[in-house]
C-alpha distance (Angstrom), angle and dihedral (degrees) to the residues before:
residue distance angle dihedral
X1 . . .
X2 4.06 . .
X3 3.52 104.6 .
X4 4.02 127.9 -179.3
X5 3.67 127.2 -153.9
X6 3.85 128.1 -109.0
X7 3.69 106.1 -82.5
X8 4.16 126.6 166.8
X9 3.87 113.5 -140.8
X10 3.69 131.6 151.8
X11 4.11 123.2 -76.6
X12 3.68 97.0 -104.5
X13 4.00 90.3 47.3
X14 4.08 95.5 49.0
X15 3.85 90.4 41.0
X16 4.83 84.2 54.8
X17 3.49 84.5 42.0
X18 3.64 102.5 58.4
X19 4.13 88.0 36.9
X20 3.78 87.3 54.4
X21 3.70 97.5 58.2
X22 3.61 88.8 44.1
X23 3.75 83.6 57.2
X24 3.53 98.8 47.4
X25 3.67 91.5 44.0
X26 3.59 91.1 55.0
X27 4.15 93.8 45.1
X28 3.77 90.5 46.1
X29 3.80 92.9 44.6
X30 3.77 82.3 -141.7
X31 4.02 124.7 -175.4
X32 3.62 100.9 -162.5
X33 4.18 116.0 91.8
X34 3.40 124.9 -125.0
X35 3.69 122.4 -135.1
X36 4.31 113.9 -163.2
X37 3.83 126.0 -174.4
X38 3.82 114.6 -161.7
X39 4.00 144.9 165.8
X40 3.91 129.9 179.1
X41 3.35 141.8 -118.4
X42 3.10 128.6 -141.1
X43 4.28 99.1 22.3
X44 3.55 100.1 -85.5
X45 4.46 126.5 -171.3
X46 3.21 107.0 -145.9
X47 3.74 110.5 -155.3
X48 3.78 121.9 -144.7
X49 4.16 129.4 -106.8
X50 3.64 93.4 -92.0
X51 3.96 112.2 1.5
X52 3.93 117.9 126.8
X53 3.49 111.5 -109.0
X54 3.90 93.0 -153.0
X55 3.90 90.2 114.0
X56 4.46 88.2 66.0
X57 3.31 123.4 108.9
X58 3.61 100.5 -155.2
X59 3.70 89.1 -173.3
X60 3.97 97.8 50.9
X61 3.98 88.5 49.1
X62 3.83 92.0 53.0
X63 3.81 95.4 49.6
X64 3.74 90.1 48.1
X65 3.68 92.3 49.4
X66 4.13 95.9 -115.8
X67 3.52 127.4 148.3
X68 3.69 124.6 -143.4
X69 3.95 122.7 -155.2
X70 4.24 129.2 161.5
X71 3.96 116.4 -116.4
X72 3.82 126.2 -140.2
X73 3.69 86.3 -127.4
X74 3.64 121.2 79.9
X75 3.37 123.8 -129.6
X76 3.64 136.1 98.6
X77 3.60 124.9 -66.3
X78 3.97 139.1 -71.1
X79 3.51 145.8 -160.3
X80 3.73 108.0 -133.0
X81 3.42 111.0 -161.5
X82 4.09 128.4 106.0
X83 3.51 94.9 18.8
X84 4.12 139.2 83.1
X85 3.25 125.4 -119.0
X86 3.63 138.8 -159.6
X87 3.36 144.8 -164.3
X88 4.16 137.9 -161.2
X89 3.56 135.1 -151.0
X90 3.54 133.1 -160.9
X91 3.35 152.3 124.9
X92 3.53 120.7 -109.7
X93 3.60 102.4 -120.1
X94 3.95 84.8 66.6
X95 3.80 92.0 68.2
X96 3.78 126.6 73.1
X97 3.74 96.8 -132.4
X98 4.16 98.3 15.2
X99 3.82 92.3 140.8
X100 3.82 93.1 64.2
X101 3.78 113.1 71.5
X102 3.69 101.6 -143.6
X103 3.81 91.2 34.1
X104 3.95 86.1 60.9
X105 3.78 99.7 48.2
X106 3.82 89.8 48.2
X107 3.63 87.9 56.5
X108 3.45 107.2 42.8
X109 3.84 91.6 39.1
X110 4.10 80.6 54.5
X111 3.34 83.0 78.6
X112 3.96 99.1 66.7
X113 3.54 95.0 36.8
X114 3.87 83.5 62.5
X115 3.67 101.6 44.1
X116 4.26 86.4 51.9
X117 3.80 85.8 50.5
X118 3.87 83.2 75.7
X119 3.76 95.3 52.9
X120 4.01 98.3 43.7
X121 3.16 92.2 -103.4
X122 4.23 101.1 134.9
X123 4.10 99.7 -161.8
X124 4.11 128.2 -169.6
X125 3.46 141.9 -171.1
X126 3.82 112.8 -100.4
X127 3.53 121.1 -98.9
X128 3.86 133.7 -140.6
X129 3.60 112.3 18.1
X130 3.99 113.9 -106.3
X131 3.86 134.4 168.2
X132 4.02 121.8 -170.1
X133 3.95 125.8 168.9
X134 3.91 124.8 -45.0
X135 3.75 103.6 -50.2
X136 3.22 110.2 109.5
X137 4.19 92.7 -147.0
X138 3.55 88.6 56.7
X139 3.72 93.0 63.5
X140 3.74 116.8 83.0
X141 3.70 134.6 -147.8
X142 3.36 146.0 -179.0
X143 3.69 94.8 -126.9
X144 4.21 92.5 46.1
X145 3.75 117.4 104.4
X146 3.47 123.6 -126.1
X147 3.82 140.2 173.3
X148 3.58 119.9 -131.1
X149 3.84 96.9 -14.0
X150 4.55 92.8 -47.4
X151 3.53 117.6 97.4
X152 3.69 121.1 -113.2
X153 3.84 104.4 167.0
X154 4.13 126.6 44.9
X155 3.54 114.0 -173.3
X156 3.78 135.4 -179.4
X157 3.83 137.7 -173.6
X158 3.42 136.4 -134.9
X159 4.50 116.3 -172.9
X160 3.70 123.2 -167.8
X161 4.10 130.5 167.3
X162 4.39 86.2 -12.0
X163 3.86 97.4 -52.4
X164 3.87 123.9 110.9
X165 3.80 128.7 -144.9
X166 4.20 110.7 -163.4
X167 3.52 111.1 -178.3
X168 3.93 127.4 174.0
X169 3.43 155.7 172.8
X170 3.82 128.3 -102.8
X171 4.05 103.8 -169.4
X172 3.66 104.5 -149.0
X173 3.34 91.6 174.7
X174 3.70 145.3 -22.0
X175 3.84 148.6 -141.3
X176 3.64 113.1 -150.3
X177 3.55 104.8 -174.1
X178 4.02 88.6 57.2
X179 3.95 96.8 42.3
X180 4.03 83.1 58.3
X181 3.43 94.6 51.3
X182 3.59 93.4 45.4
X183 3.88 97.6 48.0
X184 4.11 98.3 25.7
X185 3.58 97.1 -122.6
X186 3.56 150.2 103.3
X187 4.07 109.2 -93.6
X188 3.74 110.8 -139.4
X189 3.88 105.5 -146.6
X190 3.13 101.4 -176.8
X191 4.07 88.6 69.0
X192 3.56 91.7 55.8
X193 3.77 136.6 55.8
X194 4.17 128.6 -172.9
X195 3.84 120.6 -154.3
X196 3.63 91.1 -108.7
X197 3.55 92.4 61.3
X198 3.52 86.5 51.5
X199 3.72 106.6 48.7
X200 4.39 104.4 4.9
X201 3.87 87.6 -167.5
X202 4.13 101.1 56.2
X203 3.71 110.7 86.2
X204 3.41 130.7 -158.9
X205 3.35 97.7 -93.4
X206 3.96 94.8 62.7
X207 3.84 85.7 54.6
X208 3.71 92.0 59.9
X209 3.99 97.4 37.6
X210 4.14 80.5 52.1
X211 3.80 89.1 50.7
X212 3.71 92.6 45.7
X213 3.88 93.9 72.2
X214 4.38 102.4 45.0
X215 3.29 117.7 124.9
């Protein structure tokens, strides 16, 4: 497995990275995954494939210094801002069950559920599926990982020409107050969970080291 380091670049750049190494993937006809680790800088809501955007308040974002860019993935949207995120490349061939949607989620996000295995950090799949207003981390899937019930993970997929790109969102932590300003509704905490919650004492930086060694 290809994997790249933890860097922090802007929405628009993370969003042309990932859609390069798709591209180059798909060129190269390459069999060997890539693994990416990410955050963003400045906040950024990233918007996705084909969601309205008639909830944005162009003019809140700007005074709060937060960028807004459109995924490949579909989905709803997300505030990106103390969290990592990562992202996974492959083509589906490479998986056991990449064909099958929710097969291939489960699989690759088998991978994360591992790696926080060696922090004590016990992750599931989500349960029943739900869906509830434009916040992406108020929208529940089967294929979303949670801990204890709350999600902690949203991912979303994106296929072209037989290759896969999964990327998600690992909430470190959260402010509530500014994700309902952002998204104009009421933020139901007890459906979510950040790692911080979780564990106070592990830092970002453990996260990442974790992530360095999946495979």
């Amino acid at each position: 497995m290809k994997f790249i380091p933890y860097e922090v670049k802007t929405g628009a750049e993370n969003m042309q990275i990932d859609c390069d190494l798709l591209e180059k993937a798909i060129v190269s006809q390459s069999n060997e995954p890539i693994f990416r680790l990410y955050g963003w800088s400045p906040a950024c809501v990233s918007l996705g494939r084909n969601q309205k955007n008639d909830f944005v308040d162009e003019k809140f974002l700007k005074e709060n210094n937060i960028d807004i860019v459109r995924r490949l993935t579909g989905g709803r949207a997300l505030l990106h801002s103390d969290e990592i995120t990562y992202s996974f490349i492959c083509p589906v061939s490479y998986l056991k069950n990449g064909e099958n949607i929710v097969s291939s989620y489960k699989e690759i996000s088998q991978i994360l559920i591992n790696a926080f295995k060696k922090l004590d950090i016990e992750l599931a799949f989500g349960g029943k599926p739900k869906s509830h207003g434009n916040f992406c981390m108020l929208v529940s899937t089967g294929a979303d990982l949670c801990y204890q019930g709350r999600k902690l993970i949203g991912s979303a997929q994106f296929r072209k020409e037989n290759y896969i790109l999964q990327h998600g969102s690992i909430l470190y932590d959260y402010d509530r107050e500014l994700l309902e300003k952002v998204f104009k509704e009421k933020v139901d905490t007890s459906s979510i969970i950040s790692v911080k919650e979780i564990n106070p004492d592990l830092k970002k930086e453990d996260i990442i080291g974790m992530l360095r060694n999946v495979n």
